[in-house]
C-alpha positions as CSV (number, residue, x, y, z in Angstrom):
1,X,35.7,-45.6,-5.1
2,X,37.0,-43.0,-2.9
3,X,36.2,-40.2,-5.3
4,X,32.7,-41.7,-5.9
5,X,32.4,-41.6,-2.2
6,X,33.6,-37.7,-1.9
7,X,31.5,-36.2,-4.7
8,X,28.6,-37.9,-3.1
9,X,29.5,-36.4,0.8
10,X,29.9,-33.5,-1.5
11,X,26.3,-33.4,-2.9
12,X,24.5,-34.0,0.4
13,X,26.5,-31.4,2.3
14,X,25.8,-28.6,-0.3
15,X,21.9,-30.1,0.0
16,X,21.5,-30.3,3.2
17,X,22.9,-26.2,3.3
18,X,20.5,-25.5,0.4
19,X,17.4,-27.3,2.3
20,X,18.3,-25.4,5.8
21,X,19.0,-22.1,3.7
22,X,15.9,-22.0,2.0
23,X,13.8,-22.6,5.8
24,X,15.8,-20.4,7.4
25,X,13.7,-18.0,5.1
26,X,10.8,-18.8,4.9
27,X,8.0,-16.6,6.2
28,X,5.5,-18.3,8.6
29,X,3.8,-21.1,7.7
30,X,0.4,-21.2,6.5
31,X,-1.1,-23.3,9.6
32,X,0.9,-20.8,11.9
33,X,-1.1,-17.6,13.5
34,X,0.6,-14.1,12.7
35,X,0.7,-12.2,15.9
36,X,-0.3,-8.6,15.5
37,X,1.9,-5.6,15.0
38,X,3.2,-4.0,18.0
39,X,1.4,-0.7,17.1
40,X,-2.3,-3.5,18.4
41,X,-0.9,-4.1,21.5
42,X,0.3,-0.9,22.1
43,X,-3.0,1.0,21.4
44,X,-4.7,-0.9,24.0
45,X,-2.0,0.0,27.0
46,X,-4.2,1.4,29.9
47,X,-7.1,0.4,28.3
48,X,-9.9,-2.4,29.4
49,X,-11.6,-5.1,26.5
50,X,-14.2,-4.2,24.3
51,X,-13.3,-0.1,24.0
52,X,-12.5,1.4,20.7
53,X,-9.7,2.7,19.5
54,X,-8.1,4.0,16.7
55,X,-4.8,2.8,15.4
56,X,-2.3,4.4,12.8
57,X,-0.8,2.4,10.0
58,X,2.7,2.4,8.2
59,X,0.8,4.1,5.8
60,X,-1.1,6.9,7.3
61,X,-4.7,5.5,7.6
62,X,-6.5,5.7,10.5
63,X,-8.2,2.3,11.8
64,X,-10.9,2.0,14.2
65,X,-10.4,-1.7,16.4
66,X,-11.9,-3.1,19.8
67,X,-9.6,-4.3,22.2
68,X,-9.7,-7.9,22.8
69,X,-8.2,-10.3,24.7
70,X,-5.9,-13.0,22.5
71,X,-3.8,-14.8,24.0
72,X,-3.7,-13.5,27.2
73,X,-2.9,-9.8,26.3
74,X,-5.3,-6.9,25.6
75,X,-5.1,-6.3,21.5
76,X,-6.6,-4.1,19.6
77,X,-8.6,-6.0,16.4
78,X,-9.7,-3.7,13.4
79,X,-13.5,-3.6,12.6
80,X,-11.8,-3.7,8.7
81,X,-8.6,-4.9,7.9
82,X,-6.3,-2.7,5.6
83,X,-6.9,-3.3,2.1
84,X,-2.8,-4.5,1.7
85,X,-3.8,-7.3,4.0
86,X,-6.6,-9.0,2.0
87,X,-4.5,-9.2,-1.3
């Protein structure tokens, strides 16, 4: 019985770590908003909503956006998103 009893305590412990491993890696979830990049907010510093303005990506390309307001903060949202984004 008390070996029955410790391979079981056994089984949920290494579970439970699996199960809170596998969250603790998880990217965000699909009813959960992704914030911009930093490279959004930052283009619209000193700037007022609805001007244009061009951003840079990781990549090199040039992308005109309008700054908006979301969520409180002045953003800047791309007329087109980068091609990466919509695969």
């Amino acid at each position: 019985m008390k070996q029955l009893l410790s391979k079981t305590t056994l089984i949920s412990v290494v579970s439970l770590a699996f199960t809170l491993n596998v969250y603790a890696f998880e990217g965000p979830r699909p009813h959960e908003k992704r914030k911009p990049p930093k490279e959004a907010y930052e283009a619209c510093v000193n700037k007022e909503e609805g001007e244009i303005v061009t951003i840079e990506t990781p990549r090199g390309d040039l992308i005109n956006a309008t700054c908006i307001i979301l969520e409180e903060e002045l953003v800047a949202r791309p007329e087109k998103r980068p091609k990466e984004d919509r695969e």
